[in-house]
N, C-alpha and C positions, 0 to 999 in steps of 0.2 A: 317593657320590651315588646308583650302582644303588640299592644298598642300600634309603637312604631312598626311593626311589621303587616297592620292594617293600613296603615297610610297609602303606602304605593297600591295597594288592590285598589282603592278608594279612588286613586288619584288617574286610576286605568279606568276604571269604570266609568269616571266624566267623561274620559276623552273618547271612549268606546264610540262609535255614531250607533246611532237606533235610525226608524226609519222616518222618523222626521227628518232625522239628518240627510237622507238620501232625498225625499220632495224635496227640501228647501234647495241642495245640491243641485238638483235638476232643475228647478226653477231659475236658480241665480245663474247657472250657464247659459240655458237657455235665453236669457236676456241678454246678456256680452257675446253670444253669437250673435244676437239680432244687430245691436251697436255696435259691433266690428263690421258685420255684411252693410247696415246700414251707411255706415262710415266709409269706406269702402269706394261707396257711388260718390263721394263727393272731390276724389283725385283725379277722377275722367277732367280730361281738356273740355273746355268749352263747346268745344267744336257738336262734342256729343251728344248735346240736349238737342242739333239739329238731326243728326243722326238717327236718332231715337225717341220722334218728339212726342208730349202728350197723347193716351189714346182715350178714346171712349168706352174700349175693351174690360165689362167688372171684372175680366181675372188677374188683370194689372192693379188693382185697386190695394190688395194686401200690400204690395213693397210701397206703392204712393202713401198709405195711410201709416207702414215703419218710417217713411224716410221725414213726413210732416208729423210724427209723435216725436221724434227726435229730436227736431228742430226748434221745435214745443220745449222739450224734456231740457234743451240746451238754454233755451230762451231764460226759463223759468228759474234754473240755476243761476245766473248768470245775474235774476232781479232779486233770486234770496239774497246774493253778495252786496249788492246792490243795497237792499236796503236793510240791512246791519249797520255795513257805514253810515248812508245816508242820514238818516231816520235819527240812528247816535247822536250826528252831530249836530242835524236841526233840534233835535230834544234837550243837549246836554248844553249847548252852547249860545248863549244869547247873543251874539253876535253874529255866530252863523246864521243863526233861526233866519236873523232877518234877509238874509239873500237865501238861503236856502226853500225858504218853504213859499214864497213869494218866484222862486223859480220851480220848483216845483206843480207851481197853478200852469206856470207858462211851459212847462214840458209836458202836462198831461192835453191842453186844450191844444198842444202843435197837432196837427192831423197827420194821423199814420202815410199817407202820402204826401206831406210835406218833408219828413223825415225822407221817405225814399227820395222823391227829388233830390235832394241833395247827400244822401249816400251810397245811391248804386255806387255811381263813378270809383266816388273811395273806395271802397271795398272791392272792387273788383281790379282795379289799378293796382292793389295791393298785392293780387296773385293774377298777372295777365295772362288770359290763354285757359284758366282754369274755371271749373265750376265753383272750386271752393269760395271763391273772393264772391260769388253769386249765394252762396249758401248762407258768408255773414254774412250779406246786406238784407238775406229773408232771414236769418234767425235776428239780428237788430231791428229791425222792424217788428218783429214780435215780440221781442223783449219791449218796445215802447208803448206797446200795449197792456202791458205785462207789471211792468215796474211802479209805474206812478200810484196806482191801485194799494199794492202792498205795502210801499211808504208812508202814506195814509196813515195805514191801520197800524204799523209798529208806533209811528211816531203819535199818535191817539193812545196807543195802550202806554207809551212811555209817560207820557205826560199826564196821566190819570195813576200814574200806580200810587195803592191806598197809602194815606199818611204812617198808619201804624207799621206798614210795613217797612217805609222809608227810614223811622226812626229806628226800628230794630239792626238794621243794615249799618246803623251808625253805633250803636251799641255795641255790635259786632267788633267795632272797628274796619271795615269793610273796604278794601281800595277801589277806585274807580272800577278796575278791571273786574274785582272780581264781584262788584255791586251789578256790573252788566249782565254776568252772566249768570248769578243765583238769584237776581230778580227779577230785574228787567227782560230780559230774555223768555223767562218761563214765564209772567204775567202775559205777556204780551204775544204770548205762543195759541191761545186758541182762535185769538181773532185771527192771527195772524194764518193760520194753517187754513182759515175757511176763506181768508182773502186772497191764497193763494190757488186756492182750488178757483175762484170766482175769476182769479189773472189767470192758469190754464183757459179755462172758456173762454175767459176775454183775446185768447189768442189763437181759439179756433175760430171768430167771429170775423178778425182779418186778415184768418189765413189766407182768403183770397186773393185782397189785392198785395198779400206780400209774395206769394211765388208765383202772381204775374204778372208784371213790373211792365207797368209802361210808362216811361219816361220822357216824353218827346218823340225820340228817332229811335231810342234806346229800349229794346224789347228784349226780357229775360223770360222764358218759362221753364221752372222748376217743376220735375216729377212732384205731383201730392197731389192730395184732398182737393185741395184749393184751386189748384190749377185746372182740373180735371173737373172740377163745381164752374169755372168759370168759361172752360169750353163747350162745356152740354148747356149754358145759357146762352153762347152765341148760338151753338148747334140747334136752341132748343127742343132736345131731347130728353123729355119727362122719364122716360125708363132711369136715366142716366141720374138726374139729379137724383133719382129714389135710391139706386143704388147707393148715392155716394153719403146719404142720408142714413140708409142702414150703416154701413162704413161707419161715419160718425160715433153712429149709438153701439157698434159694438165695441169700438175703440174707446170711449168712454168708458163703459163699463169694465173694461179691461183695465186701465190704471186707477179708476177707481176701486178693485177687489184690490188690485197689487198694490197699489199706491199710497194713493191717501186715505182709505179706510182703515188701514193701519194705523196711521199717524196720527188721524183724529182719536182714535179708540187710546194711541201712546200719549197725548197730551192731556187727555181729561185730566189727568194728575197733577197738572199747573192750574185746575180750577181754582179761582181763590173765594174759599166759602170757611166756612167753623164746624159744618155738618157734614157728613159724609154723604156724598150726591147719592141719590134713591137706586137710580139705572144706568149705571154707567156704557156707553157705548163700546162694541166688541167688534171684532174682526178676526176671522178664521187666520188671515195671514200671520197675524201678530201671535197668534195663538201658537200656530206652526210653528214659527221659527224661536219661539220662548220654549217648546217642549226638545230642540234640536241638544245635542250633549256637545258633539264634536267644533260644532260652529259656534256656538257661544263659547265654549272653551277658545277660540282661534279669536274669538272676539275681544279680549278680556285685555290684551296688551292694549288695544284702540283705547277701549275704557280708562284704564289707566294712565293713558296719555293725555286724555279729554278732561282727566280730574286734576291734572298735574297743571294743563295748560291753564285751566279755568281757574286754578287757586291760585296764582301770580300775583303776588303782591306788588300791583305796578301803580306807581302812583303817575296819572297823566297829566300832562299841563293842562291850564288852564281850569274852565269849567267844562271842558269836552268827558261827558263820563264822568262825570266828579259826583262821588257818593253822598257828600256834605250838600246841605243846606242850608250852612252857617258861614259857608266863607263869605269873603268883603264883597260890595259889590264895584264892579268895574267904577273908573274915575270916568266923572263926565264926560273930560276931555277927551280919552280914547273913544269913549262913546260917538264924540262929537265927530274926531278925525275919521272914524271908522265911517260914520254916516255918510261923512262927505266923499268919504273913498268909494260906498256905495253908488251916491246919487251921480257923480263926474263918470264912472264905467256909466252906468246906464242914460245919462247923456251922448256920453262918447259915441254909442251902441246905438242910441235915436238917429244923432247925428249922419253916424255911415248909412244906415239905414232911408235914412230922407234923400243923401249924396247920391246911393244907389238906384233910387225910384224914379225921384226928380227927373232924374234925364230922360225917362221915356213917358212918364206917367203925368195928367195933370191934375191939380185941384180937382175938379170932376170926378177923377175916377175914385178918388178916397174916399169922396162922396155916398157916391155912390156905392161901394165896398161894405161902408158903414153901416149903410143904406138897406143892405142886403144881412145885412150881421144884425140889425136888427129884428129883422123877419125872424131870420133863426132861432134869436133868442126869446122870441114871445112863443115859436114852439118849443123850447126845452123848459121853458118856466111850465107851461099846462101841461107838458107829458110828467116832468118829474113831481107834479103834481098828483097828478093822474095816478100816478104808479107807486108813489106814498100813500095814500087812501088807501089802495088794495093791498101790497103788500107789508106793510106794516103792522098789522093784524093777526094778515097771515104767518108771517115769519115768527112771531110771539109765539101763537098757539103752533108749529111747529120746533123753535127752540126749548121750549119750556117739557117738551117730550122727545125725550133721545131717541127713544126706540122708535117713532115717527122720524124722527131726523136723519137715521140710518138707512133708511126707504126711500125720501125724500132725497136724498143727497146726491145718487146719480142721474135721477130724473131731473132735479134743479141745474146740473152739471150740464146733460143735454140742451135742455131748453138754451141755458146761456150760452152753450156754443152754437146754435146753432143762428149759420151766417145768413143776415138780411139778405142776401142775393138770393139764399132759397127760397125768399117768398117772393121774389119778382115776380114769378112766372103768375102768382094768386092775383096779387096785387095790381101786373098791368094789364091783365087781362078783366079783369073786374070795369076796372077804370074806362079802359075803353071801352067797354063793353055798353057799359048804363051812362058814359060820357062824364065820369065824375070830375070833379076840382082837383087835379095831382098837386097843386098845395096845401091840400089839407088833408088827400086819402093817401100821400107818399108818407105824409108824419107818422102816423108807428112805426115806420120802420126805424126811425131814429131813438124808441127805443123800446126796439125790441131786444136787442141784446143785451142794453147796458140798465133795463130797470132791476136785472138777478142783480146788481151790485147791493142795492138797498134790500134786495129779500135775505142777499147771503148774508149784511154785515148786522142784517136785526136778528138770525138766527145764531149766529155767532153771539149777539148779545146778549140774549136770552138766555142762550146755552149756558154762557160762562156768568149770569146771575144767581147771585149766592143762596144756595139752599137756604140756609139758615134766614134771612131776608125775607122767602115765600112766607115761611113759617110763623113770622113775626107779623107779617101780613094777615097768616091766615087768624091767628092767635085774636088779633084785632078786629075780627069779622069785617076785614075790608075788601069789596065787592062790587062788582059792575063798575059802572063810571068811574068811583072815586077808586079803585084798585089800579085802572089806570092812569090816572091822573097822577096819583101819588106812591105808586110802588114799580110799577113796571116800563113806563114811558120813561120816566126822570134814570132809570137804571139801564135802559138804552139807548138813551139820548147821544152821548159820544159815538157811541157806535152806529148809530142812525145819518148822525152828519158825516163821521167819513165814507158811509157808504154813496150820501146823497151828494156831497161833495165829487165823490167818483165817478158816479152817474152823468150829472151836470156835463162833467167834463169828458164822458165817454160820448155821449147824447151830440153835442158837439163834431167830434171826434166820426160818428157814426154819420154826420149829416153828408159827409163826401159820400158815402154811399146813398144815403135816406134820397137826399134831394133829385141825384140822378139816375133812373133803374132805366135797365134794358133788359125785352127780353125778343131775341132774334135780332126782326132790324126793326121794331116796336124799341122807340124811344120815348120814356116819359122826365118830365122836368122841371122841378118846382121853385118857384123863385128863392133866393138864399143862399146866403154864404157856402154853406157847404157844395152847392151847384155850380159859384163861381170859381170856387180851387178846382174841383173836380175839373170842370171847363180847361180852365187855363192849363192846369197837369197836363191832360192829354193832349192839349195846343202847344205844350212845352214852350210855355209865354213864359219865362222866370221871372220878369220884375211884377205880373198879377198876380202868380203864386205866393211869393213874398208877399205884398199886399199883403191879399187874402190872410196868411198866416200871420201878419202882427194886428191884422184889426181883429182877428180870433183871440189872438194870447188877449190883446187892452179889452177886450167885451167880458171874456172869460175871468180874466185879473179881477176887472170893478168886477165885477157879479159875488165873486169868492170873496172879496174884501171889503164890499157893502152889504153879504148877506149870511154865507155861509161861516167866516172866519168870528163876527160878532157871536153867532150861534155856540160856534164852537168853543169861545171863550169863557160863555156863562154855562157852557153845561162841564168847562173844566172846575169854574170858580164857584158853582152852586153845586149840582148833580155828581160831582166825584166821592165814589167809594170808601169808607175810610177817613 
């Protein structure tokens, strides 16, 4: 009877709040104030971006730098969803695989203003008159920055998870569903979480030209970061871009303490190793809101919803999610009809494509296009060369130490967000200055942004390499050279090609920028593809844009399918875990 009548004191005392509960409280309002007011600015009519247009004013800088973390914060949602599904079904489905990840080459190498070109109109047609329909077309454009990245790396952690684990899930008896989300899911969660923090910066990089949209005749400017970085370069007003530089870094550091430092410090737990890791990564936050009484208490139905959903015994068609590695394998013939259903769209798609050009464009100009995508691609081959040597190294001797990687990690954050426009100002001033070759002194900037992909996906790799592994290394006194040869290269190997695969195709990607800088009415211009969409975009020629954009996706394609895709095969079919 005592007993029972402890109960309810016991059960007042969880729910009691202490004063964690009040931080976290204050915290978490404080946020939904921000995305409400935030939110807010995005139902003004259109009318009132003229009204109220861009200033060079830093004390406008806090709402610009709320309203483009937002945008960010929506983008990046929007490619978690993204690539769950995606990722599932290129992983789980051989038939999809083959159109899916072969589209996926060709959606990451489309240039962030090829996407715009042909989506302002959408999106803003959608809601006329308003800012919103201007708001998707700059949160979609950062999502496209954003997505391809992340896809990558789930669909690499899917396709490597270790053998023994796989067969235990069948022991289990384990349905598709719920193989997804007690395996796959958590395996595939530390790369994932650091490919995500790498897609945020990959989406402060073009924040630029996504909220200020110049399409032809068609000209959007969005309150932000980007906007406001991209009028202190016409302006050229060096105060301005430092200011918007600090901005940057303290907004980094901001959802880095709130954000992802938690999540990283909340996933270490999906590491998959046999030893218990030496240093596990921490975060104040995480700490905070684990010591709250009354909010974990309010938290506990989500939980139990999340364990309910996750244990679904659903069994899916097909091989989409299918836990088994024993069932039959598809009949040739589907095989065959499937293929040919394949190859007839993507004829169908050359076809309109060639119907479209033809008419204005000649032999010559394809040529020539080629011609130019060439160039381009002999500098992404020596930068992501370049940029492998140095940070492959480095990101080892940084993952392999957490409590370096916790230091590291908002600083790696900045650097990758920070957008090649802010180096123009270095860059064309240099150039003209001592008279240099702007095709060869414009190339870092093509990648400068996108070489954190291969620093972030070798720390990622490191990180999530199994304790017990080192140990068995070290047990064997193996050292120097042959340590890497044979322990720690071959164990980041996957993770190395989706980052470098990412790269490639961010590198690409970056060249609309790289190849064309301005700063004032200082124009520099390097020959290359990236120089001729840039060109054409602002000329709002569509049938060169086009062009430009399918001789990118076919250069981009062969490169991933003669170079990187081989890569990736044998480090699935030799170097896998397990």
């Amino acid at each position: 009877m005592a007993v029972q009548d402890m109960r309810p004191v016991a059960l007042g005392q969880a729910l009691q709040p202490n004063i964690w509960d009040v931080v976290a409280l204050i915290l978490v309002t404080g946020a939904m104030v921000l995305i409400v007011y935030g939110g807010e600015q995005t139902t003004a009519p259109l009318s009132a971006l003229d009204v109220a247009p861009v200033s060079l004013d830093p004390g406008n800088l806090p709402l610009y730098a709320l309203r483009t973390t937002l945008r960010m914060l929506l983008a990046i949602a929007c490619s978690i969803i993204f690539t769950f599904i995606y990722a599932a079904f290129a992983a789980k489905s051989r038939r999809a695989e083959m159109v899916l990840i072969p589209l996926l080459d060709i959606l990451q190498s489309v240039p962030i203003l090829g996407f715009l070109t042909f989506t302002v109109v959408f999106f803003m047609n959608l809601f006329p008159g308003r800012v919103f329909g201007a708001e998707l077309a700059c949160v979609f454009a950062i999502f496209t920055s954003q997505a391809w990245n992340m896809t990558f790396s789930m669909y690499q952690s899917m396709r490597n998870v270790p053998k023994d684990l796989e067969e235990a899930t069948q022991s289990f008896h384990l349905s598709g569903w719920q193989r997804f989300w007690r395996l796959d899911v958590p395996f595939a969660m530390p790369g994932l979480i650091w490919n995500t923090m790498m897609s945020m910066s990959g989406g402060w990089f073009f924040v630029v030209a996504s909220e200020a949209i110049t399409v032809g005749n068609t000209t959007v400017t969005l309150p932000g970061v980007g906007s406001y970085v991209a009028l202190a370069i016409q302006k050229r007003d060096l105060p301005a871009i430092g200011y918007a530089i600090l901005t940057m870094l303290l907004v980094i550091i901001v959802y880095d303490q709130l954000l992802f430092r938690p999540v990283v410090a909340w996933a270490d737990k999906f590491r998959f190793e046999q030893t218990a890791s030496s240093s596990a990564p921490t975060s104040w936050m995480l700490d905070l809101f684990r010591r709250t009484r009354a909010l974990r208490a309010l938290s506990l139905p989500f939980t139990a919803l999340n364990r309910i959903i996750s244990n679904l015994h659903i069994t899916l068609p097909g091989r989409v999610l299918a836990a088994s590695s024993k069932q039959s394998e598809p009949s040739r013939l589907v095989d065959a009809l499937w293929l040919a259903l394949v190859v007839a769209s993507t004829a169908y798609a050359g076809w309109r494509a060639y119907a479209y050009l033809s008419t204005t464009l000649s032999l010559s100009d394809v040529v020539g296009a080629f011609g130019y995508g060439l160039i381009t691609l002999a500098r992404v081959i020596v930068l992501i060369a370049l940029a492998s040597l140095i940070w492959v190294p480095v990101g080892v001797w940084i993952g392999l130490r957490p409590k370096l990687a916790e230091l590291i990690q908002p600083l790696a954050q900045f650097l990758a967000a920070f957008p090649a426009n802010l180096a123009f100002p270095v860059f064309v001033v240099v150039i003209v200055r001592y008279g240099l070759n702007a095709n060869v002194w414009l190339s870092p900037l093509m990648i400068l942004g996108t070489q954190w992909y291969i620093l972030f996906n070798v720390i990622a790799g490191a990180s999530a390499f199994p304790s017990d592994l080192r140990e068995a290394a070290g047990s064997f006194h193996l050292k120097g050279w042959r340590w890497w040869v044979k322990v720690i290269l071959p164990g980041i190997f996957p993770y190395y090609i989706t980052g470098a695969i990412t790269a490639s195709g961010g590198s690409w990607n970056a060249s609309i920028v790289a190849e064309v800088a301005s700063w004032g009415d200082t124009h520099l211009t390097a020959t290359g593809l990236g120089a001729y969409i840039a060109t054409a975009t602002e000329a709002g020629d569509f049938p060169r844009v086009v062009l430009g954009i399918v001789v990118m996706c076919i250069l981009v394609t062969l490169f991933n399918r003669l170079l990187w895709r081989p890569l990736y095969a044998f480090g699935e079919r030799r170097l896998r875990l397990g």
